[in-house]
Structure formats: C-alpha cells, structure tokens
C-alpha positions as CSV (number, residue, x, y, z in Angstrom):
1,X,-18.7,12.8,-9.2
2,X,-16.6,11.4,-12.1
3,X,-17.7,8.4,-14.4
4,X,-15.1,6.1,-13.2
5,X,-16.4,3.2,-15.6
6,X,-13.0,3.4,-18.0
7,X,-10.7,3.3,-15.1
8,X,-8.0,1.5,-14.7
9,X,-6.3,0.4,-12.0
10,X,-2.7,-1.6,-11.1
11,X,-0.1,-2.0,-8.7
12,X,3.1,-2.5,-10.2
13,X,5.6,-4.5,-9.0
14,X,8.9,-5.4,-9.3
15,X,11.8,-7.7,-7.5
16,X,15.6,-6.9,-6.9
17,X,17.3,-9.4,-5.6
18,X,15.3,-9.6,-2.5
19,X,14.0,-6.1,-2.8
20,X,10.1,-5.3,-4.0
21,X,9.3,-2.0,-5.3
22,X,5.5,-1.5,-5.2
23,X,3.5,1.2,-6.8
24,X,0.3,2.1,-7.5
25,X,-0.7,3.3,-11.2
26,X,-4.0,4.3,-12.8
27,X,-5.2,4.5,-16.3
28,X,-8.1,6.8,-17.5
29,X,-9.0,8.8,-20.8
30,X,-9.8,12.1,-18.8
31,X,-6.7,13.7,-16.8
32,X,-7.4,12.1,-13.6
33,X,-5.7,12.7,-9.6
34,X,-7.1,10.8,-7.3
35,X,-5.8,10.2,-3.8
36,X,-4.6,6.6,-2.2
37,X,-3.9,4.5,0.7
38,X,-2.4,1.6,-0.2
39,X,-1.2,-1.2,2.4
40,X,1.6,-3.6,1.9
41,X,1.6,-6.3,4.2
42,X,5.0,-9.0,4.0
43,X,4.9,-12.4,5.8
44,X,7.7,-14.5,6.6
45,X,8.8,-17.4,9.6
46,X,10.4,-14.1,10.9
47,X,7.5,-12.5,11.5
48,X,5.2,-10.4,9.6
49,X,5.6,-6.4,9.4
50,X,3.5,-4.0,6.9
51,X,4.0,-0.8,5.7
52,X,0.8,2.2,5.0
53,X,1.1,4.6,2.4
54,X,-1.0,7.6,1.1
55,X,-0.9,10.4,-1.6
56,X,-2.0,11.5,-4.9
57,X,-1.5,9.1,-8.1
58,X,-2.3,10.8,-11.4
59,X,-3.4,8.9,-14.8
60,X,-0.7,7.8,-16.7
61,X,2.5,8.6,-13.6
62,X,3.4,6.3,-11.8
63,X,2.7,7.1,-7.6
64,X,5.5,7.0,-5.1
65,X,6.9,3.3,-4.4
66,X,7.4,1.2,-1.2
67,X,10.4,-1.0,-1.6
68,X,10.4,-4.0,1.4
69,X,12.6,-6.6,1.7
70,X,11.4,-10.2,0.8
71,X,12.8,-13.0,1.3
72,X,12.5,-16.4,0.0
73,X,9.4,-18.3,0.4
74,X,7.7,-14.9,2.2
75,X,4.2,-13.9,1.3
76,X,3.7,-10.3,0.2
77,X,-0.1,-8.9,-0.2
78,X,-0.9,-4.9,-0.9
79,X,-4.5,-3.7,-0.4
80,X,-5.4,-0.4,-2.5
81,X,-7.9,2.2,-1.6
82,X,-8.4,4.7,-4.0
83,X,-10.3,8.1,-3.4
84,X,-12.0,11.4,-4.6
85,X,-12.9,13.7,-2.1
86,X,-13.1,11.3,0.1
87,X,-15.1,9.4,-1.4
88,X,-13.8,5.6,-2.2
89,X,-14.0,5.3,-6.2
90,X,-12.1,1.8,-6.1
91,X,-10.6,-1.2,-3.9
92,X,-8.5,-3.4,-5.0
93,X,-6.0,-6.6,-3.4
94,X,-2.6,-7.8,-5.0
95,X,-0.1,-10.4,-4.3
96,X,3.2,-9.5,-4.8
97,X,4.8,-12.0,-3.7
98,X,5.3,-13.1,-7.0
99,X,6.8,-9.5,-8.3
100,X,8.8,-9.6,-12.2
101,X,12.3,-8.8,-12.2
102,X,16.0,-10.2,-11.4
C-alpha cells in the first residue's frame, strides 16, 4: 500500500444559475489513480433526491461531474469515498450548497 500522507483531496464545485456541477479531484506528488464513490445528496421543501457516483479520479484530472439542480434556499451535501484496491485510503463530507460561480 501507498504512503498516502501528501494526499490531497477536494470536491470541486461550481453553480449555474441553479445548476451545481460537482467533482471530485485529488492532489499527490507520485502519479496516482485511485477509484471513488462519491454521494451527492440535495434537500429542498420539495423533497430530497441524491445521486451515487463511482469511477477512477487520477492526480492532477479532474473526475467526471454530477450536475443537480438546486434551488434556492436547498441544502446540498456530497460524501466522498476514496479507494485502492479496495481498500478505503480516505473519507471525506462537503457542503455544496454554497458552490462559487454565477
């Protein structure tokens, strides 16, 4: 198993109009592919709905998105399992409710 002590780890995420494009994205000196499963969950007074993902992310690209619709004043959360051979290498929660953009 890999030293995973210099790696980094983020989900980026950005707003359009009432569109949020999540992604996951890691950071680590060595080359690194790791696979993910990454859950994003959206809440509203409409209801709540979520959306599960999984692939490959590589250091330094960018992983396939999810785009969801939010609308105002709904709660967005995405929970992030990362994985070598199975093995889980890293966990991580994110609100995205708050996501940059127009």
């Amino acid at each position: 198993m890999m030293d995973f002590s210099q790696l980094a780890v983020s989900i980026d995420s950005q707003r359009n109009g009432a569109m949020v494009m999540i992604r996951p994205h890691i950071e680590n000196p060595e080359p690194l592919t790791l696979q993910y499963r990454m859950t994003v969950s959206q809440s509203s007074v409409h209801g709540t709905s979520s959306i599960n993902q999984q692939g490959d992310v590589q250091s330094g690209v960018p992983a396939n998105s999810v785009s969801i619709s939010l609308p105002s004043g709904a709660k967005c959360q995405v929970h992030l399992q990362l994985f070598q051979q199975n093995a889980l290498v890293k966990e991580i929660d994110s609100d995205c409710s708050g996501a940059s953009g127009e």
